[in-house]
mmCIF file as gemmi writes it, N, C-alpha and C atoms, coordinates in Angstrom:
data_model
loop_
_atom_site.group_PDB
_atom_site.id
_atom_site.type_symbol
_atom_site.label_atom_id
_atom_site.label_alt_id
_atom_site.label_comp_id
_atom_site.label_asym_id
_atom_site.label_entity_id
_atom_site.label_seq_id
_atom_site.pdbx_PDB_ins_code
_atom_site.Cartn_x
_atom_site.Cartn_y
_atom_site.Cartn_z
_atom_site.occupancy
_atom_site.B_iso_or_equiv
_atom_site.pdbx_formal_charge
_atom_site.auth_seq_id
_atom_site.auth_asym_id
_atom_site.pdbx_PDB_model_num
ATOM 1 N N . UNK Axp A 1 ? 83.808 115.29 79.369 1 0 ? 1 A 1
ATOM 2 C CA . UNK Axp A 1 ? 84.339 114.528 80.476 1 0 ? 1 A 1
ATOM 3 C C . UNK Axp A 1 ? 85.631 113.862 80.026 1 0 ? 1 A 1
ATOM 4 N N . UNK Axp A 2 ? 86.74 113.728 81.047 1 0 ? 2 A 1
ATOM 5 C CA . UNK Axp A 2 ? 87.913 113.054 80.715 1 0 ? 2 A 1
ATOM 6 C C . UNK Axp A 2 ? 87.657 111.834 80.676 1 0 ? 2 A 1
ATOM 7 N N . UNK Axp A 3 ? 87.825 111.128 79.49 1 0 ? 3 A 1
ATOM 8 C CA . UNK Axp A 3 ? 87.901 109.645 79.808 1 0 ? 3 A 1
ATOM 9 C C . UNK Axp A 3 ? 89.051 108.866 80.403 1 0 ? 3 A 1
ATOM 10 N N . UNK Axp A 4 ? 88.554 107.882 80.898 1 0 ? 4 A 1
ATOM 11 C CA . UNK Axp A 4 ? 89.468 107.321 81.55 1 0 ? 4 A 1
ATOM 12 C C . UNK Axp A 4 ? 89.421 106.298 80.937 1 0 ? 4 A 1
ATOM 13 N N . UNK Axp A 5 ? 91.142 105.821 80.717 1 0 ? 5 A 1
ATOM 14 C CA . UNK Axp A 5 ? 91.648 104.478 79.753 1 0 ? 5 A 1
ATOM 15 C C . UNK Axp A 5 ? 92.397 104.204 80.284 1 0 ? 5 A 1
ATOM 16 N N . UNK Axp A 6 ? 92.782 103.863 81.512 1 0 ? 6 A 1
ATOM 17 C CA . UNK Axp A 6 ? 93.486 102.89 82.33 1 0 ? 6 A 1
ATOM 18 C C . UNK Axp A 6 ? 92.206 101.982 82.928 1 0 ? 6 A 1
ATOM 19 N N . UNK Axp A 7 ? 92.663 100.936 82.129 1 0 ? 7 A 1
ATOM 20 C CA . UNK Axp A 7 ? 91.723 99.959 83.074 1 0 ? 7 A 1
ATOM 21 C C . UNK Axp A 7 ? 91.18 99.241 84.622 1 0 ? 7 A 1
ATOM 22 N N . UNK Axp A 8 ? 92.253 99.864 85.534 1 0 ? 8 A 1
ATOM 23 C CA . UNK Axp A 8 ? 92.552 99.889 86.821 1 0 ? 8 A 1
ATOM 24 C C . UNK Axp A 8 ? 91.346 101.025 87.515 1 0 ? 8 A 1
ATOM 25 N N . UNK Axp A 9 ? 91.585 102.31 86.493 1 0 ? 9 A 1
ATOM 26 C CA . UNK Axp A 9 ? 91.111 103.291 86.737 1 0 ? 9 A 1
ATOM 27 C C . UNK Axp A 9 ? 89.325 103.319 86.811 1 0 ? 9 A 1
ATOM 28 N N . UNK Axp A 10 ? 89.015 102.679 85.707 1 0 ? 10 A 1
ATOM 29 C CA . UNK Axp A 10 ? 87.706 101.97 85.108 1 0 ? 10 A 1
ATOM 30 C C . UNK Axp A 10 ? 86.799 101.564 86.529 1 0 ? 10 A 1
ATOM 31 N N . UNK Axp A 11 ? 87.954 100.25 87.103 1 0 ? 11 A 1
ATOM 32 C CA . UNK Axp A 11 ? 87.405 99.828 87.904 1 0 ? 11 A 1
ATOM 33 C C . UNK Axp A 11 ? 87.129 100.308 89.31 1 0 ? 11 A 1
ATOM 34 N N . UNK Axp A 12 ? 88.035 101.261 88.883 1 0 ? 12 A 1
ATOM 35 C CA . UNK Axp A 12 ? 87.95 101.998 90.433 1 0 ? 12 A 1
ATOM 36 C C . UNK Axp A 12 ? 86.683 102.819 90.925 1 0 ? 12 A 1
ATOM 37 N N . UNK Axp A 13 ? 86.663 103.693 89.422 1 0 ? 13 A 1
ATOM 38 C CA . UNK Axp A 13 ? 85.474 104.79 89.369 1 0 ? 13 A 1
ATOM 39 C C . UNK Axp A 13 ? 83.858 103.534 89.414 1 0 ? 13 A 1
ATOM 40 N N . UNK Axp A 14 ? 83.85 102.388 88.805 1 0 ? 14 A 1
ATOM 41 C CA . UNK Axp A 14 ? 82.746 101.649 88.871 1 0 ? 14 A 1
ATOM 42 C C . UNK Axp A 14 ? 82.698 101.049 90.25 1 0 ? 14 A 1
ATOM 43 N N . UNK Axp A 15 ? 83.472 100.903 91.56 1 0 ? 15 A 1
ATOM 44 C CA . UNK Axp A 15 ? 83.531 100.747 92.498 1 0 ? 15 A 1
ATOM 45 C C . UNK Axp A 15 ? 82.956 101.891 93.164 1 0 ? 15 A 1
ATOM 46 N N . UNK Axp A 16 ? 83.639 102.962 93.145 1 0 ? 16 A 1
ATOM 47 C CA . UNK Axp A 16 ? 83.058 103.93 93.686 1 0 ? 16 A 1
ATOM 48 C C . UNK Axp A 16 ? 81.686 104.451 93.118 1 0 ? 16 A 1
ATOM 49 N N . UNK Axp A 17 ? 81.401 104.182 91.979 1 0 ? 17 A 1
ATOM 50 C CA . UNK Axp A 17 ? 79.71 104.86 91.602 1 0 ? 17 A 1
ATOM 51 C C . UNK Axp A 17 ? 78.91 103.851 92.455 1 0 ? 17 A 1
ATOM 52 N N . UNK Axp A 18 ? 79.194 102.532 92.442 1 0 ? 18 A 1
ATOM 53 C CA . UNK Axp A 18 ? 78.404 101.589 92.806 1 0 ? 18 A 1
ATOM 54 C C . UNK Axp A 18 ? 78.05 101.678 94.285 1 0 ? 18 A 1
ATOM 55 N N . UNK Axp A 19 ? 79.315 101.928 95.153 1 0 ? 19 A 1
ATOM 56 C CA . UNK Axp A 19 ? 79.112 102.529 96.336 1 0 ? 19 A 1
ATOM 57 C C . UNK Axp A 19 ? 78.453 103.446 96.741 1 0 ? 19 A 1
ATOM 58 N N . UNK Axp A 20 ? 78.715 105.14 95.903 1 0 ? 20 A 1
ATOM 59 C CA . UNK Axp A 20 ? 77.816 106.157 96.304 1 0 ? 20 A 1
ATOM 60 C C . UNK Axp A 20 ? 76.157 105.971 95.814 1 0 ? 20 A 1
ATOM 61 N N . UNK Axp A 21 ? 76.286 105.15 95.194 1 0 ? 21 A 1
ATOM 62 C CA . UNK Axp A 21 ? 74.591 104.895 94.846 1 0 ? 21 A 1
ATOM 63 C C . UNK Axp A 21 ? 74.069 104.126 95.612 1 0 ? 21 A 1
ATOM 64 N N . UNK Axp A 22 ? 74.712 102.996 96.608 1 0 ? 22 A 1
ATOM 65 C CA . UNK Axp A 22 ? 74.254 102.187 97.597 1 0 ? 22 A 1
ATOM 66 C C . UNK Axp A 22 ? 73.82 103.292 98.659 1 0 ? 22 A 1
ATOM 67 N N . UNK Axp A 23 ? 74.726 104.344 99.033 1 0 ? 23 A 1
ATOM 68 C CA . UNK Axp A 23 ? 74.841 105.097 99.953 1 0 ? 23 A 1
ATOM 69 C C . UNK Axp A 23 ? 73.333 106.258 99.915 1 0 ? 23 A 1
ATOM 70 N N . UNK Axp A 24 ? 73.372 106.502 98.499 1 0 ? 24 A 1
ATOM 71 C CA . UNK Axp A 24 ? 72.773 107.437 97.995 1 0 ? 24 A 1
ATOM 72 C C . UNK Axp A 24 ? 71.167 106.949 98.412 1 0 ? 24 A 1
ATOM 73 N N . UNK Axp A 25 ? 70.833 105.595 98.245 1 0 ? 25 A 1
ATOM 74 C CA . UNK Axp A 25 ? 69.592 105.022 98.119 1 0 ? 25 A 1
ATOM 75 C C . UNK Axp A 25 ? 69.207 104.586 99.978 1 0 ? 25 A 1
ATOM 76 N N . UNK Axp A 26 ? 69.907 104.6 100.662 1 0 ? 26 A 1
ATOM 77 C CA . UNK Axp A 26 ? 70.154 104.95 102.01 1 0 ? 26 A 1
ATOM 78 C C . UNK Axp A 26 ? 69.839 106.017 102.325 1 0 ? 26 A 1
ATOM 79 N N . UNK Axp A 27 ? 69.861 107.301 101.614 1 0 ? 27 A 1
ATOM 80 C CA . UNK Axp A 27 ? 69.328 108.499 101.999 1 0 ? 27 A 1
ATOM 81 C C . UNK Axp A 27 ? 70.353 109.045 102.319 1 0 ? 27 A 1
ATOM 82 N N . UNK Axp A 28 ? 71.73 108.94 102.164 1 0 ? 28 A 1
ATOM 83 C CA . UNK Axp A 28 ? 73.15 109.762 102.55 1 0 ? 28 A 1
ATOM 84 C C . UNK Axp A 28 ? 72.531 111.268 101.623 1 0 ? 28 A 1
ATOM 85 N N . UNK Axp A 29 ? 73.383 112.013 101.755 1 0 ? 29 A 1
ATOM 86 C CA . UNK Axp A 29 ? 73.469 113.292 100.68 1 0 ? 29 A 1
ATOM 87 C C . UNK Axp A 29 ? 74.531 113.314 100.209 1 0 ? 29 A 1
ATOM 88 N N . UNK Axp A 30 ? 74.502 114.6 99.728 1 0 ? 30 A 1
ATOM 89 C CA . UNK Axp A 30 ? 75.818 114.891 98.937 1 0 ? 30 A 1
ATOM 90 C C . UNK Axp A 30 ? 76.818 114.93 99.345 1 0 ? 30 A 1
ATOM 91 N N . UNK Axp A 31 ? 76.944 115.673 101.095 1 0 ? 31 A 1
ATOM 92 C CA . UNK Axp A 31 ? 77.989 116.409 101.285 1 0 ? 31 A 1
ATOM 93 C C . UNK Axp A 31 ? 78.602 114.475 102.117 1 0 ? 31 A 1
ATOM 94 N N . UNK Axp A 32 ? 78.109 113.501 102.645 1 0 ? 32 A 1
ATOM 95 C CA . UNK Axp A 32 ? 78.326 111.786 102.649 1 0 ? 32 A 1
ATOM 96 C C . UNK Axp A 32 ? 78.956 111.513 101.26 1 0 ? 32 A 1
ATOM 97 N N . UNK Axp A 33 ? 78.129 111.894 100.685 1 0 ? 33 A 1
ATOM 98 C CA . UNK Axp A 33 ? 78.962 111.17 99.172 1 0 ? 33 A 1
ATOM 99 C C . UNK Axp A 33 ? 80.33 111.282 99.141 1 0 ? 33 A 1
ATOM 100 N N . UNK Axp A 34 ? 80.27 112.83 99.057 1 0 ? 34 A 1
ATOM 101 C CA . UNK Axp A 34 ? 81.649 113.8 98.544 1 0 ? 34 A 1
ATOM 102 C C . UNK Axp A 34 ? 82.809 113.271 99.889 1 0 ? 34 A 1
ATOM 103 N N . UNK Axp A 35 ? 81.992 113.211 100.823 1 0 ? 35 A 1
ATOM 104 C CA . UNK Axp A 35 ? 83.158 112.616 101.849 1 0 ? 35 A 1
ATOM 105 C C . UNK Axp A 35 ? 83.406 111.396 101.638 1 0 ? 35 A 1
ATOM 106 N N . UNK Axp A 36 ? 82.758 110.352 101.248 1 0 ? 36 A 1
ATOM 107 C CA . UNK Axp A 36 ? 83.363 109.389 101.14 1 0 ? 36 A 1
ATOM 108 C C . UNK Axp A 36 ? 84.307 109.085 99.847 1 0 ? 36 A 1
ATOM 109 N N . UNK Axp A 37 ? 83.755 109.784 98.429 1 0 ? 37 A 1
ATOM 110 C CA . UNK Axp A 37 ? 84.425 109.692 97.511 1 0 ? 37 A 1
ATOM 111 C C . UNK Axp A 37 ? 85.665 110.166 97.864 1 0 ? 37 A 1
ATOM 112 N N . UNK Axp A 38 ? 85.885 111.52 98.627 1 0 ? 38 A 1
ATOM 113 C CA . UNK Axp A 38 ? 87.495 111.708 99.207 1 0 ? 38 A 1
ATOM 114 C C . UNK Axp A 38 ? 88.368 110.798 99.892 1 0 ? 38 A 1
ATOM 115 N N . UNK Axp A 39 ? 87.631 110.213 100.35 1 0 ? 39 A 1
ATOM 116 C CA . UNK Axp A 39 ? 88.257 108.757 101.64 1 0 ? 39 A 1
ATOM 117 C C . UNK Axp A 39 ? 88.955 107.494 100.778 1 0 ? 39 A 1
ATOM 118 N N . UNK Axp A 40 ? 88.108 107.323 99.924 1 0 ? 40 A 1
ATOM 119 C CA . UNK Axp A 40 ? 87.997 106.419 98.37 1 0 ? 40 A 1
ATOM 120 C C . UNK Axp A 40 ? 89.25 107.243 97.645 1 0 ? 40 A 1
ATOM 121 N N . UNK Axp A 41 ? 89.266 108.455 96.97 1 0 ? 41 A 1
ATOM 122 C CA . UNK Axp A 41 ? 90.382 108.583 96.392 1 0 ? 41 A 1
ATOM 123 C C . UNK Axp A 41 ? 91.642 108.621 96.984 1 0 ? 41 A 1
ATOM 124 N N . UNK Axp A 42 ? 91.656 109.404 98.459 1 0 ? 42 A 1
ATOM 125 C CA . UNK Axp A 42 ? 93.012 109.547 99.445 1 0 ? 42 A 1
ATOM 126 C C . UNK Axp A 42 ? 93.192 108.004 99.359 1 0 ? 42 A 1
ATOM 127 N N . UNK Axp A 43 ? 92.339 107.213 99.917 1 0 ? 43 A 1
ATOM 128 C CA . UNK Axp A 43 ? 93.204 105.832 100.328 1 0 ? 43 A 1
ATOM 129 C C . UNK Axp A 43 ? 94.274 105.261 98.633 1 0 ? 43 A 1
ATOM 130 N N . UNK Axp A 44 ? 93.525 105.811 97.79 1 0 ? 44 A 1
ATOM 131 C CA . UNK Axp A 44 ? 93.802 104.946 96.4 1 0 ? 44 A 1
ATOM 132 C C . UNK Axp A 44 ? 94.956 105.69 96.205 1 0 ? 44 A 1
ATOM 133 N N . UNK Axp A 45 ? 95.326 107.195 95.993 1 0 ? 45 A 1
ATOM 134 C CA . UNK Axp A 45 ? 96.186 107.752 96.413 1 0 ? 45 A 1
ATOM 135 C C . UNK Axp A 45 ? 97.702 107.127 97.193 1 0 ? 45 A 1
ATOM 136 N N . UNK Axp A 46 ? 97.146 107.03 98.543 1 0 ? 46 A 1
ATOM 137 C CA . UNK Axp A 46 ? 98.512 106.623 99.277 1 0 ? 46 A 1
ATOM 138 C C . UNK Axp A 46 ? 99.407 105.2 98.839 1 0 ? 46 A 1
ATOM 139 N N . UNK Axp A 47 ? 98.432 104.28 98.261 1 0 ? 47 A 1
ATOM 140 C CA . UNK Axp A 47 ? 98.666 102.76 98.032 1 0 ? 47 A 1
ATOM 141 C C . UNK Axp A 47 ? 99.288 103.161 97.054 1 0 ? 47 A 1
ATOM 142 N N . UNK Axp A 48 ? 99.117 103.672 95.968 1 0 ? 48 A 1
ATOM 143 C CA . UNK Axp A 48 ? 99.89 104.192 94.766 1 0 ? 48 A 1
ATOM 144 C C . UNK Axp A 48 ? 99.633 103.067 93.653 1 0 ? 48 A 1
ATOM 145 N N . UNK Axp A 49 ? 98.332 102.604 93.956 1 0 ? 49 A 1
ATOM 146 C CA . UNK Axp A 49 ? 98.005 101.877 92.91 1 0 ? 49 A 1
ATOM 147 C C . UNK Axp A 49 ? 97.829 102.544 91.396 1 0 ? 49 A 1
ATOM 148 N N . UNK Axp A 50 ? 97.168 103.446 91.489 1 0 ? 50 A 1
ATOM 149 C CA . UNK Axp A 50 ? 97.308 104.265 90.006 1 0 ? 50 A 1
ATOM 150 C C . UNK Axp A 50 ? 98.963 104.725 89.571 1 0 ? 50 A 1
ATOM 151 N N . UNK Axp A 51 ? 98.858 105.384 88.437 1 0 ? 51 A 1
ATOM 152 C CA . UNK Axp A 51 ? 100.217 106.395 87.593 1 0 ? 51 A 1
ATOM 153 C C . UNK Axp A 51 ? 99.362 106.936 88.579 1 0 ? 51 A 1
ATOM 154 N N . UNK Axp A 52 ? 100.56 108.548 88.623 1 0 ? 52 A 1
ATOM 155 C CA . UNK Axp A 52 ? 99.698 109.839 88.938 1 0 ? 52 A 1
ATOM 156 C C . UNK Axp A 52 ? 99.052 110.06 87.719 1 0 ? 52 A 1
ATOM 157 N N . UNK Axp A 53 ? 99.5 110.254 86.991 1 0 ? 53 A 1
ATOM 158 C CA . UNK Axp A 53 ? 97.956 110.524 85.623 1 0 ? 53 A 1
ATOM 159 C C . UNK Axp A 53 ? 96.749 109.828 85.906 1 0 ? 53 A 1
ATOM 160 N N . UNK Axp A 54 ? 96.802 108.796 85.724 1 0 ? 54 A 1
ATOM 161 C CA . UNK Axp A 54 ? 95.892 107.529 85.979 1 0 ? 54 A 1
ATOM 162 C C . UNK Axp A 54 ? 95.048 108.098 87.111 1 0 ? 54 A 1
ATOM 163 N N . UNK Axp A 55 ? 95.913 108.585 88.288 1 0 ? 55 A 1
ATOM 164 C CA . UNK Axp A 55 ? 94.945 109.174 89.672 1 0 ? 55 A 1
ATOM 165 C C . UNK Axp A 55 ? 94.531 110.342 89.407 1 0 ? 55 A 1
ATOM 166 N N . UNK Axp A 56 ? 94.883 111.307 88.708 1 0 ? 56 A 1
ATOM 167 C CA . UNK Axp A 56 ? 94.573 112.58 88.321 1 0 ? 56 A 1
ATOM 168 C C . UNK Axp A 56 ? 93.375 112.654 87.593 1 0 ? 56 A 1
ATOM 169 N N . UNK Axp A 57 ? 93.369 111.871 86.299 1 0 ? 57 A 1
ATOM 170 C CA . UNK Axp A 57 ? 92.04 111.642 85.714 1 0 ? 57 A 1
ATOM 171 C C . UNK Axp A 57 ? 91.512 111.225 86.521 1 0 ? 57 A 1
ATOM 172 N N . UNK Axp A 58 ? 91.575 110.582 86.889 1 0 ? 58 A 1
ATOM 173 C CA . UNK Axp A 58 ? 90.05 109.347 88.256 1 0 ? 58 A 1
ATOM 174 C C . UNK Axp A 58 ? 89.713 110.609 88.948 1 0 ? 58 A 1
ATOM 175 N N . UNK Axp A 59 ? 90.614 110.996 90.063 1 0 ? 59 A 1
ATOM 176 C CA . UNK Axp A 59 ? 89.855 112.154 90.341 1 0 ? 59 A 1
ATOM 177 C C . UNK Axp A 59 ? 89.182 113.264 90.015 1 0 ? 59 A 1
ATOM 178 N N . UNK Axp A 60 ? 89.516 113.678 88.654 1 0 ? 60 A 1
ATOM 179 C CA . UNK Axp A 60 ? 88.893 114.67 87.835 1 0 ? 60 A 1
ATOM 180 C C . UNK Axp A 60 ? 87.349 114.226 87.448 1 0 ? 60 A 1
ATOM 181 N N . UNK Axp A 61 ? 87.242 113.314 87.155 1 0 ? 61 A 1
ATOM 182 C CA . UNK Axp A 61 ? 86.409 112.162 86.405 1 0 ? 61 A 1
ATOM 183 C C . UNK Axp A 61 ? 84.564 112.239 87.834 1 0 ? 61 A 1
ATOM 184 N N . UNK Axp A 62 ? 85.549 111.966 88.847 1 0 ? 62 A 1
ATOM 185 C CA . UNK Axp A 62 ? 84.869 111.791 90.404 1 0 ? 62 A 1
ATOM 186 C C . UNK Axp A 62 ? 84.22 112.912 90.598 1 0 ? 62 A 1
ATOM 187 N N . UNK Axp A 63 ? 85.211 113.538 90.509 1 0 ? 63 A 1
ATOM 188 C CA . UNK Axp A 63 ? 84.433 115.295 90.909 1 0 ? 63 A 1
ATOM 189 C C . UNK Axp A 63 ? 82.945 115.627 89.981 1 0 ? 63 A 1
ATOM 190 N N . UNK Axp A 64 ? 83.329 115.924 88.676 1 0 ? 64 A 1
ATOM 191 C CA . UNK Axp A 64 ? 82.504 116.189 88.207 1 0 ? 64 A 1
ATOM 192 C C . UNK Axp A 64 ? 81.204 115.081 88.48 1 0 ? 64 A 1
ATOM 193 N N . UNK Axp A 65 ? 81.456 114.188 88.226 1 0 ? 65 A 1
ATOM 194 C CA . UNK Axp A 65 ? 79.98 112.951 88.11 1 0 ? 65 A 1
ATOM 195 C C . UNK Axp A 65 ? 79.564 112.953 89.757 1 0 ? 65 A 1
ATOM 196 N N . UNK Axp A 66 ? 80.153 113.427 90.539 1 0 ? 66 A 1
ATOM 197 C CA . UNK Axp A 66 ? 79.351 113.584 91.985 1 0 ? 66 A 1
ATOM 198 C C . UNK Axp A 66 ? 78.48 114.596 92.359 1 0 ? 66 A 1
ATOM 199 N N . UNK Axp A 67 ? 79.062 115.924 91.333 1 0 ? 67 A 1
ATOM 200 C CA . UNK Axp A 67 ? 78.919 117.09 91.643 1 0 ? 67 A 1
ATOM 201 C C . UNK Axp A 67 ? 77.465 117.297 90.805 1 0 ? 67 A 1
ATOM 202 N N . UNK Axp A 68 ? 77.457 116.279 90.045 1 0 ? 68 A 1
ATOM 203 C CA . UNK Axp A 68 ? 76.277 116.55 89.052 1 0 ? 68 A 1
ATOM 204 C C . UNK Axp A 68 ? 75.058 115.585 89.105 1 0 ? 68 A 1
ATOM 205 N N . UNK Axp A 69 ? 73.627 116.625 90.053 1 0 ? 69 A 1
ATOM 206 C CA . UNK Axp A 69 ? 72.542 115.691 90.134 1 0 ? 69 A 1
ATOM 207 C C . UNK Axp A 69 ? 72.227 114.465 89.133 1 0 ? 69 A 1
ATOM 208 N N . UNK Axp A 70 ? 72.206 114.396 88.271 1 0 ? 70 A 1
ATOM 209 C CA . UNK Axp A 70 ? 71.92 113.245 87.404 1 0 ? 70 A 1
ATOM 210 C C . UNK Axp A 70 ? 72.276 111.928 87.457 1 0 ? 70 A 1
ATOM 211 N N . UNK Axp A 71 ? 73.375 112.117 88.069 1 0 ? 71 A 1
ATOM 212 C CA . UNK Axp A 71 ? 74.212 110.653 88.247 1 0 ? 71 A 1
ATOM 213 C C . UNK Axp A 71 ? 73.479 110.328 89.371 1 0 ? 71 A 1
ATOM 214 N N . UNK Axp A 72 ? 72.514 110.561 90.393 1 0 ? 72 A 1
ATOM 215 C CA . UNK Axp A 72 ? 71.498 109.793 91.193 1 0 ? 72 A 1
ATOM 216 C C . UNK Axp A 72 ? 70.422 110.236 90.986 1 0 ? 72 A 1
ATOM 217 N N . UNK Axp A 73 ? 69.631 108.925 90.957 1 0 ? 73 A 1
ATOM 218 C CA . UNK Axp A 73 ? 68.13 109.13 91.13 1 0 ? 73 A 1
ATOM 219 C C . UNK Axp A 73 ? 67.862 108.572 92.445 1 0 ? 73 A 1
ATOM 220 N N . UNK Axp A 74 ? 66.125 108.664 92.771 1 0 ? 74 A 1
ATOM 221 C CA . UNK Axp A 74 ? 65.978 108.177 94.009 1 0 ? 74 A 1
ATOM 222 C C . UNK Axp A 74 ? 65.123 106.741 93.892 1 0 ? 74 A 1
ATOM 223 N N . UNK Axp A 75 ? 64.667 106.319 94.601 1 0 ? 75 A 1
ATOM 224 C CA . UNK Axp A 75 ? 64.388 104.531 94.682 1 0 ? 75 A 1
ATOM 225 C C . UNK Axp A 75 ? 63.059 104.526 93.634 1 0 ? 75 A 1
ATOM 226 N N . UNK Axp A 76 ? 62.137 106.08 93.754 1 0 ? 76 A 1
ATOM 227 C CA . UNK Axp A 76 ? 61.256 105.456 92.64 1 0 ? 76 A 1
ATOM 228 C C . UNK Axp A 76 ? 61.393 106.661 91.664 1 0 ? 76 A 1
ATOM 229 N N . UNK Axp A 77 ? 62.335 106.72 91.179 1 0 ? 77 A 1
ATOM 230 C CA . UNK Axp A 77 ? 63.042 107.099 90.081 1 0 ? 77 A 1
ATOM 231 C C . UNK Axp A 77 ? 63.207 108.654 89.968 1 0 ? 77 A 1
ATOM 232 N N . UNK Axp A 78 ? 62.366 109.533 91.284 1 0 ? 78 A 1
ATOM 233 C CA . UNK Axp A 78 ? 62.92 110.899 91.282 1 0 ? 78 A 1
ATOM 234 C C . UNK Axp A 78 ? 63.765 111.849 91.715 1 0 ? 78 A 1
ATOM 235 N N . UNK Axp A 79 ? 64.598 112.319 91.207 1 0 ? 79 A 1
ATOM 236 C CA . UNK Axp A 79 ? 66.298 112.759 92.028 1 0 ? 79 A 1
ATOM 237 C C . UNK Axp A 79 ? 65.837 113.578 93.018 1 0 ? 79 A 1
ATOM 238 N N . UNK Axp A 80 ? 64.557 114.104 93.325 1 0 ? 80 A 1
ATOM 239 C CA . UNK Axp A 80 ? 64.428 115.043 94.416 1 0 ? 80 A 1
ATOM 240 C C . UNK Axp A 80 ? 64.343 114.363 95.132 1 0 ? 80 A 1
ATOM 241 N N . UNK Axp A 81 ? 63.421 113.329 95.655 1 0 ? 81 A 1
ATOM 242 C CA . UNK Axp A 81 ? 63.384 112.542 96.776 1 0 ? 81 A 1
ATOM 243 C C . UNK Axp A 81 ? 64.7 111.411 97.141 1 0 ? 81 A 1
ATOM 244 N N . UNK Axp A 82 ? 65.351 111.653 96.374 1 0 ? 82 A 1
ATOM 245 C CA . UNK Axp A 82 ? 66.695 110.659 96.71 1 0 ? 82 A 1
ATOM 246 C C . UNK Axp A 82 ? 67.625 111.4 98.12 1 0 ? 82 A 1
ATOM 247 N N . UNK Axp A 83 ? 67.359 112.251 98.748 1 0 ? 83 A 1
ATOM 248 C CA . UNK Axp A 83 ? 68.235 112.219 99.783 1 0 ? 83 A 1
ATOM 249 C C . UNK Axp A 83 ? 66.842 112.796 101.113 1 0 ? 83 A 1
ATOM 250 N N . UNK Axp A 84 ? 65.663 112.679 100.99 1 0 ? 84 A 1
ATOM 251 C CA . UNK Axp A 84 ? 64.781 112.579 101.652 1 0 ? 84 A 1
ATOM 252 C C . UNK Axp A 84 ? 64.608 111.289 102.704 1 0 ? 84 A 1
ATOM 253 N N . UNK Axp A 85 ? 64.954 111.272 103.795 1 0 ? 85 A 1
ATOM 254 C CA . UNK Axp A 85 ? 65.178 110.124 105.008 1 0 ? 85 A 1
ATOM 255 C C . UNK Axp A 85 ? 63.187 109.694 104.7 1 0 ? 85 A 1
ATOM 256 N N . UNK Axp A 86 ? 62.906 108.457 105.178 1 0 ? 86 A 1
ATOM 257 C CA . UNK Axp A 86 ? 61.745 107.791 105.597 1 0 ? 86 A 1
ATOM 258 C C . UNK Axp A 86 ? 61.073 108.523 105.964 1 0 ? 86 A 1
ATOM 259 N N . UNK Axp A 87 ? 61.621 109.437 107.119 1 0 ? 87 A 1
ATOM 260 C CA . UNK Axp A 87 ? 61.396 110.077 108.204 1 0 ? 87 A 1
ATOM 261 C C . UNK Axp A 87 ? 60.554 111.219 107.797 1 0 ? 87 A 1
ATOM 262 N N . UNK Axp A 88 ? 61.518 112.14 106.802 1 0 ? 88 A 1
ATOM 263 C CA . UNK Axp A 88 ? 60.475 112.855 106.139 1 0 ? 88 A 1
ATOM 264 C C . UNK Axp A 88 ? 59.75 112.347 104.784 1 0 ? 88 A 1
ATOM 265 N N . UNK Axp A 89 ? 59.655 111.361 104.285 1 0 ? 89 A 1
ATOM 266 C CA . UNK Axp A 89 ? 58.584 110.767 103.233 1 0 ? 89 A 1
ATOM 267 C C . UNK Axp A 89 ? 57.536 110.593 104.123 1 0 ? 89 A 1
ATOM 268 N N . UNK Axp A 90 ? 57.478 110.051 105.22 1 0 ? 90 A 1
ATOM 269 C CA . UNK Axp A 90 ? 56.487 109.93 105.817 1 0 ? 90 A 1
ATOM 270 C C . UNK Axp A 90 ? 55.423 110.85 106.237 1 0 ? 90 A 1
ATOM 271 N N . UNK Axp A 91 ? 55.777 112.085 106.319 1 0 ? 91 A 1
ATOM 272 C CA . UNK Axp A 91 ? 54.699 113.35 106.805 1 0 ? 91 A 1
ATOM 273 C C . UNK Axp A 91 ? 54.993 113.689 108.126 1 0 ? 91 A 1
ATOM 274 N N . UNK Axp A 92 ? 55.946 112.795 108.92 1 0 ? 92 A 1
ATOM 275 C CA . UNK Axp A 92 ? 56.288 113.119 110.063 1 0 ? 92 A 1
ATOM 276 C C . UNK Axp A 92 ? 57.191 114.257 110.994 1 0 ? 92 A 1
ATOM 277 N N . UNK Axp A 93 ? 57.801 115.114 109.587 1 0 ? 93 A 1
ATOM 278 C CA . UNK Axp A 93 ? 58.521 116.381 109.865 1 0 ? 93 A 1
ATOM 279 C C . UNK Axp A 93 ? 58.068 117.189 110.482 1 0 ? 93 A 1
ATOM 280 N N . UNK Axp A 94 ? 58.767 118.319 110.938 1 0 ? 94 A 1
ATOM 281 C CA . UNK Axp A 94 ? 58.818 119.002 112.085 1 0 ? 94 A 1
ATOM 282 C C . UNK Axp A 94 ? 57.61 120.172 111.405 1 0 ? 94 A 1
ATOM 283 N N . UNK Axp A 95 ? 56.435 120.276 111.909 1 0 ? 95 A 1
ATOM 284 C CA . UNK Axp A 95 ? 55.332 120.819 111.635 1 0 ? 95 A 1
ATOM 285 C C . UNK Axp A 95 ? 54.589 120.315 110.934 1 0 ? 95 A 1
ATOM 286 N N . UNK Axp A 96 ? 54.871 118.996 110.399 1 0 ? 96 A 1
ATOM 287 C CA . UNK Axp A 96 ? 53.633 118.667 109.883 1 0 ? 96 A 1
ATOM 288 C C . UNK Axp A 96 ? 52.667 117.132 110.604 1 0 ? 96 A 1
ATOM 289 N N . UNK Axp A 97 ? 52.94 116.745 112.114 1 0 ? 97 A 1
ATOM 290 C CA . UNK Axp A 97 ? 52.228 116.219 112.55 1 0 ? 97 A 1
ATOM 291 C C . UNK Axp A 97 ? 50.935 116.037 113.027 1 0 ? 97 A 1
């Protein structure tokens, strides 16, 4: 993984993990995540708060750790059930009422 050593950068990516894991524990999925992490980097992007390096790593950095189950678990600690709604924890899915 590229590390990131801009300290700006640091905080950015710990903003955004902290977010997609709020999201994540909500029951969002992946393809929520990945959209919002894009929304998150475009905006950071236009402000021009990073170098472009600085934004280049961050985004490099993003991709991979989103793309890769591990970086979420689910509320009682198993990554399969982490994007499972209430709805279906409950038994209430479509054929099994």
């Amino acid at each position: 993984m590229t590390a990131l050593q801009n300290p700006e950068s640091i905080r950015h990516f710990q903003s955004l993990c902290d977010a997609c894991q709020a999201l994540a524990t909500r029951h969002h999925g992946p393809s929520d995540l990945r959209l919002y992490a894009d929304g998150y980097l475009h905006a950071l992007r236009r402000s021009s708060i990073l170098d472009p390096l600085a934004q280049r790593r961050l985004e490099e950095v993003v991709e991979r750790w989103i793309l890769d189950p591990s970086s979420f678990i689910g509320a009682d600690g198993d990554p399969r059930t982490l994007y499972q709604s209430g709805y279906e924890q409950s038994g209430y899915e479509m054929g099994r009422n």
